[in-house]
C-alpha positions in Angstrom: -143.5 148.8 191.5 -139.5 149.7 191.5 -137.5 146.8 191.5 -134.0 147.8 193.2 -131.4 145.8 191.1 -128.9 143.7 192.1 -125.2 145.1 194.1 -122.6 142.5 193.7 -120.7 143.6 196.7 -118.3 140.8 198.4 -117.3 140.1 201.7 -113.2 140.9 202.3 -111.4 137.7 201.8 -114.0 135.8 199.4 -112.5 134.8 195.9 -114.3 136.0 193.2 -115.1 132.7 191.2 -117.7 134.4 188.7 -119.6 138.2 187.8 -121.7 137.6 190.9 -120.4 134.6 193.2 -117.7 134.2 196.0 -116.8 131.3 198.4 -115.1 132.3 201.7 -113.5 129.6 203.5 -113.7 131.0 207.5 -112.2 128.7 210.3 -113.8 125.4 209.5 -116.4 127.1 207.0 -117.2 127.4 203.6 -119.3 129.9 202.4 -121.0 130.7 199.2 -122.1 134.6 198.4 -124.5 135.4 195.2 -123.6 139.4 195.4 -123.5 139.8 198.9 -126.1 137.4 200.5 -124.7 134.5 202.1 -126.6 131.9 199.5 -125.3 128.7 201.3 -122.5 127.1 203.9 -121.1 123.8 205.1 -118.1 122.8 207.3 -115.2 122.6 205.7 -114.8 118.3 204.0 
């Protein structure tokens, strides 16, 4: 079975905080990214 590796692509705005995550702050959001899957939100405080 192929495994297809891992493409640590990043939304446009997101700040790069490590090799493969991003947090996007968006209206009263933030969001976390591992590559480019949204990996977890909240509202913003």
């Amino acid at each position: 079975m192929y495994k297809q590796p891992f493409l640590p692509g990043f939304p446009d705005g997101a700040v790069k905080v490590g090799a493969m995550l991003s947090i996007l702050e968006k209206d009263d959001h933030v969001i976390y990214f591992v590559g480019g899957d949204n990996y977890f939100s909240h509202n913003r405080g």
